[in-house]
N, C-alpha and C positions, 0 to 999 in steps of 0.2 A: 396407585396413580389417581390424583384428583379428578371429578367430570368437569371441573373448566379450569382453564388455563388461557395464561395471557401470553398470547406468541412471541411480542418484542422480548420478552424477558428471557424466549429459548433462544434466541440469537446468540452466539459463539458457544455455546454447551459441546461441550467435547459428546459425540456419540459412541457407544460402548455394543460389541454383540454379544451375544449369551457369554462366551466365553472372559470376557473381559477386555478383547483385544479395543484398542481404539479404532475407528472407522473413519472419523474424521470430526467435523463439526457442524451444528445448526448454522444454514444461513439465511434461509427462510420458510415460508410453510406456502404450501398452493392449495386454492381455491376453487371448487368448479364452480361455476356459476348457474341458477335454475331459471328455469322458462316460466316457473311458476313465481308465486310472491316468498315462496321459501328462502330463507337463509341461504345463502351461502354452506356449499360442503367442503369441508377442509378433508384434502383427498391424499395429503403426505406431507411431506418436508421436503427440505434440499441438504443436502450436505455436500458440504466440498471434504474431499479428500485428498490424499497426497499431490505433487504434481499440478492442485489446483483445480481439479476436473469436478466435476459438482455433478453430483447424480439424484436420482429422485428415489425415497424412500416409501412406500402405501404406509399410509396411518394404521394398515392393519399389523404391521410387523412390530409398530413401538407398543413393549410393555409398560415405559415406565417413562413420565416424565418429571423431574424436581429442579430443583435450583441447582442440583449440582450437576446432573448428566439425564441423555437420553440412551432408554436401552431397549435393544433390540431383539426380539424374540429369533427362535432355529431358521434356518432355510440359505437360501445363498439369494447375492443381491446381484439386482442389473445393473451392471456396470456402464451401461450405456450414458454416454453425456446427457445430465437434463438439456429437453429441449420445451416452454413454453406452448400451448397447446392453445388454437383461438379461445376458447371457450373457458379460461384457466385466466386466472390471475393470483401475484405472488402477494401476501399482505404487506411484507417489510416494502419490498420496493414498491407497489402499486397506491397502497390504501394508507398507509404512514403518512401524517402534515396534510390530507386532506384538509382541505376547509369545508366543514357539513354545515346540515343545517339540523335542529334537533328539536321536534314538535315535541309539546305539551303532554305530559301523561292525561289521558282522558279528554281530549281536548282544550282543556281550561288551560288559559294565560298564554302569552305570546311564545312567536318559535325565536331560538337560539343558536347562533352561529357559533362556532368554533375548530379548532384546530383537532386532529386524531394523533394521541398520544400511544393508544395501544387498543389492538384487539381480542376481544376473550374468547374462546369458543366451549363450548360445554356436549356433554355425552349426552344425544338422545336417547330415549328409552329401546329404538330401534337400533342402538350400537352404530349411531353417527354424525360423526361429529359437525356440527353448525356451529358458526359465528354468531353469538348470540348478545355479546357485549359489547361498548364502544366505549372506551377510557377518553373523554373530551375537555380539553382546557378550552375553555370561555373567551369567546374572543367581542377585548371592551373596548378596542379603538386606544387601546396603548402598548405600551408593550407586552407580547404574548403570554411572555412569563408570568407577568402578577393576574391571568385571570385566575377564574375559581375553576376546579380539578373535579370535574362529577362522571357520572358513570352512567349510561342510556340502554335501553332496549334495543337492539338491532335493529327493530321494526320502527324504532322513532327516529331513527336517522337518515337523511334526504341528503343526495350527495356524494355518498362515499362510492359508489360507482359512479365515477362523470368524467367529464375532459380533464386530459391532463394539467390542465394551467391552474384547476383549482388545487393542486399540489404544491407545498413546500418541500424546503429542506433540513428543518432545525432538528427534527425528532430522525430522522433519518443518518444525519451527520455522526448528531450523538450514535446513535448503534453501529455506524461503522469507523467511527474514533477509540472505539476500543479493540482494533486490528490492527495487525503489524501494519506498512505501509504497501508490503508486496497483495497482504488481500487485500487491503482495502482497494486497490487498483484491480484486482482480479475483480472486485465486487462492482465497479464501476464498469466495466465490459458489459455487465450483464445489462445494464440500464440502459432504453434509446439514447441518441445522441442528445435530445435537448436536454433531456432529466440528467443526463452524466455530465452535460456543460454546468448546468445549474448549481447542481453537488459539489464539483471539483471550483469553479466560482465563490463557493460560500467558506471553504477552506482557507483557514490564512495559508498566509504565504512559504512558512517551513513546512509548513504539510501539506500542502499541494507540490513543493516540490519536491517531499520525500517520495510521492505517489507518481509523481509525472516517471522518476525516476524507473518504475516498475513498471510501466506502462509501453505498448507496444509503438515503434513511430509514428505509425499514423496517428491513434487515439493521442500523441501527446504534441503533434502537429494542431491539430481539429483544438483542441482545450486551448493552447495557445491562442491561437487566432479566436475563437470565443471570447479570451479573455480583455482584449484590448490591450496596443501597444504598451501605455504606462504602467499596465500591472502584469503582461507579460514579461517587462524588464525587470522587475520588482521580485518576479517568483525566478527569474533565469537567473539573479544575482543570488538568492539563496540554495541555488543547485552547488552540487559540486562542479569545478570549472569541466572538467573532460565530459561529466555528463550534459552540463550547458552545452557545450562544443558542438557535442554530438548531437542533441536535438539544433542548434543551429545549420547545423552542417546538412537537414532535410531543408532548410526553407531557400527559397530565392534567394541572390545573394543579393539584390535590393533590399527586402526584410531582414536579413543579416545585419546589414550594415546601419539600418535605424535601429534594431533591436539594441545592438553594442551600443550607440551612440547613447541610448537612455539609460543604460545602466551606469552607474557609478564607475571612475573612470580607473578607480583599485581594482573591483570586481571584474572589471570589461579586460584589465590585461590579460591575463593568464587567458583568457577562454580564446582572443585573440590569436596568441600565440599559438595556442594547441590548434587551432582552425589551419596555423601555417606549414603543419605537419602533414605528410604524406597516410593516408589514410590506409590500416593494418599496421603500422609501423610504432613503434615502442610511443616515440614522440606523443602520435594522437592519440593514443589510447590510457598514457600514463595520468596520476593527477598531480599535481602541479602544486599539492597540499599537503606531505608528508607532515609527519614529526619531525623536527629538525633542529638538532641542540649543538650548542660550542664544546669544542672538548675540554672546557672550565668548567660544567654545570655538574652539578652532582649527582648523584644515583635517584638521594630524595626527590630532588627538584623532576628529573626524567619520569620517576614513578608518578611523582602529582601529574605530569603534562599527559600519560597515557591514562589517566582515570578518569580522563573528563568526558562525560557523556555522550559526547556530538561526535565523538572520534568513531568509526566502522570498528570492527574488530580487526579486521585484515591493517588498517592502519596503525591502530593502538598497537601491533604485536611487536616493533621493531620503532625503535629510533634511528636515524641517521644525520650523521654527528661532521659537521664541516666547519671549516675555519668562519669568520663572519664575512658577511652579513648573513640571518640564518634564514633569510627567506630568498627563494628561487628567485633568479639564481643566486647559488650562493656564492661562498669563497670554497677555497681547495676542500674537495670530497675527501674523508676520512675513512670513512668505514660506518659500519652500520652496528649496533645491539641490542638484541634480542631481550624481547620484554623477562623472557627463566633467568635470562643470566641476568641482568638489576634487580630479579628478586633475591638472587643467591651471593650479593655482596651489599658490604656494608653499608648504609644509607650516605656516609661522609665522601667515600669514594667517587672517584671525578670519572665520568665516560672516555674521558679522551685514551682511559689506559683500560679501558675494556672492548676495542674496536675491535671488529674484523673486518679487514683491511684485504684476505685471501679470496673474494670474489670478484671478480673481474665487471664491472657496471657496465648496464648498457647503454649504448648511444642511442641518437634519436631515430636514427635511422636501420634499426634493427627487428626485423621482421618477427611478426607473432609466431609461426613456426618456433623459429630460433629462442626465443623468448619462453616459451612453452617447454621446450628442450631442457633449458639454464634450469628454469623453475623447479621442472622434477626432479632434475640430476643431482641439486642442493636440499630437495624440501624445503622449498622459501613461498612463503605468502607474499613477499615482497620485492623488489629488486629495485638497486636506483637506478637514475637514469642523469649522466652526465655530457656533456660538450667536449669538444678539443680540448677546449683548455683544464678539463677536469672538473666544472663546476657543477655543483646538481644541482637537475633541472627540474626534476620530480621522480616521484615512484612508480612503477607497475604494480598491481596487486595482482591475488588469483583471478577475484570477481571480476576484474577490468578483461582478463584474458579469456575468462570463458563468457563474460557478455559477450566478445567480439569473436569468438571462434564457433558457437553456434550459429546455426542457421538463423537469416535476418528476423522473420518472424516467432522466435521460438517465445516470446512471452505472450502472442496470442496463441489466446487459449483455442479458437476455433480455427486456428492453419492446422492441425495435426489430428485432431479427432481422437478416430479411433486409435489412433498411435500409443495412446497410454494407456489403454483395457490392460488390469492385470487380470490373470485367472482366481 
């Protein structure tokens, strides 16, 4: 292990312990702060692990840190939830897009403002670790990007402990743009409310809504309303409709009814409709977006429409195959096939003669209980969901049934605690 290291670069490193086993991942490093003019002590990491739960690691346990992973020497780890400590700051989320200021080596020539791209910290001779580097892009009154990239003294930068407002978000976005969308919303928990407005703000629009989607009601309430009407309807039309629904479905139904009215008036149906649905019931909770082909289309054509990247898995797994028109609703429900069986015929072969036709669809008005029931008794990730007259209206997925049969809080991380200490 090298005596300095640049923290943002340990950000997502898989953590390993003596044994090999994985532990989970870097997601920041904590800082204690001195009463003296000293550095900065970096006093562990954060790792999040299964479940989501983020614990604190002492810098005495890691043997070994590289570009590829962080490992852990013997002992057994406190499983306890990190909890921030007054006197403790996190570098990713605290000190990251600071704007400092950065005096002159030796006095000579003027001080230099700029942006905090990364922290280094190095091994003292006393076996501890200080903050000893500052990675600074130069900021020239254009844009951040083309300044010049140099590298300071700790002791020459003014700044990097101060109010929040002298905080960006560019360098920060980047390190948690390389996380699925469920942590990068776990990771936005962690942040106060302004800094998490800010963050979630500077996200386009597919990716604040992939993140909204993993986020708790409240926190996805709050961002909303941060974000101002026209760009709140802007990220609600790139939601999925039932997920749109369902953060509507928290606001006044005043706010409702402006929020639809600015969205696009294709995107604004479906979520509509799903709002008219009895809430627990197949209706609200389905989406209203399946795959959904004529029983003319071929095997080829079916396999290209489930390879498209935007689809979930639980959607891509099954087609469901009705007469026209093929969007909700449609004409006469067919039957449904499963993504094995269009691997296992010939690409020319038409859907309409590979249906299964022997599961009984559910209505709108069919209770998640019931629904949960169907699910298992078939092994389906999927199930349609039709009207009187047979048309499909959309799909239920598994996801869709156990976001709504767990308890209402269960994606915040702090309703359950100690709920998830393994031994």
């Amino acid at each position: 292990m090298g005596t300095r290291v640049y923290l943002a670069r340990l950000a997502g490193l898989p953590v390993f312990d003596p044994n090999g086993d994985r532990v989970g991942r870097v997601r920041d490093a904590v800082v204690r702060l001195r009463t003296t003019n000293r550095p900065p002590q970096v006093v562990g990491l954060v790792a999040e692990m299964a479940l989501r739960r983020r614990i604190f690691l002492p810098i005495g346990r890691v043997t070994s840190m590289d570009a590829d992973a962080v490992v852990l020497s013997t002992g057994t780890l406190n499983l306890r939830r990190f909890e921030k400590r007054p006197n403790e700051l996190l570098v990713l989320e605290d000190l990251l897009d600071r704007r400092v200021t950065v005096v002159p080596e030796h006095g000579d020539g003027e001080d230099h403002t700029g942006i905090v791209l990364d922290i280094g910290m190095e091994l003292s001779r006393n076996t501890e670790w200080l903050l000893t580097r500052v990675a600074v892009r130069e900021h020239t009154g254009r844009l951040a990007r083309r300044g010049h990239v140099y590298q300071a003294e700790y002791e020459r930068v003014r700044g990097l402990v101060g109010p929040a407002e002298t905080q960006g978000t560019s360098n920060l976005i980047a390190l948690l743009d390389q996380m699925r969308p469920a942590d990068m919303a776990n990771a936005l928990q962690d942040l106060p409310d302004a800094r998490r407005n800010e963050v979630a703000a500077a996200l386009n629009d597919r990716r604040l809504a992939d993140v909204l989607e993993e986020l708790p009601e409240h926190d996805q309430v709050e961002i909303l309303a941060a974000l101002g009407r026209e760009r709140a309807a802007d990220v609600l039309e790139r939601m999925d409709p039932d997920d749109a629904a369902d953060l509507l479905a928290e606001l006044p139904h005043a706010e409702q009814a402006v929020l639809l009215d600015l969205m696009e008036p294709d995107e604004a149906a479906p979520v509509r409709q799903l709002l008219n649905y009895r809430p627990g019931t197949a209706g609200s909770v389905m989406t209203s977006e399946p795959v959904i082909l004529t029983p003319d289309t071929t095997v080829a054509e079916a396999l290209a429409r489930i390879r498209n990247p935007e689809l979930s898995p639980v959607v891509a797994a099954q087609v469901f195959v009705a007469r026209a028109p093929a969007a909700t609703p449609t004409g006469k429900y067919l039957g449904m096939v499963h993504f094995q069986r269009l691997l296992r015929e010939p690409p020319a072969s038409i859907v309409g003669g590979l249906v299964d036709s022997g599961i009984e669809p559910l209505r709108t008005e069919t209770g998640l209980l019931e629904i949960t029931r169907r699910m298992a008794t078939y092994d389906l990730v999927a199930m349609p969901v039709v009207d009187s007259t047979h048309r499909l209206l959309g799909a239920v997925t598994v996801d869709d049934v156990l976001d709504h049969s767990l308890p209402r809080d269960w994606r915040d991380r702090d309703a359950h605690g100690d709920e998830l200490v393994t031994p």
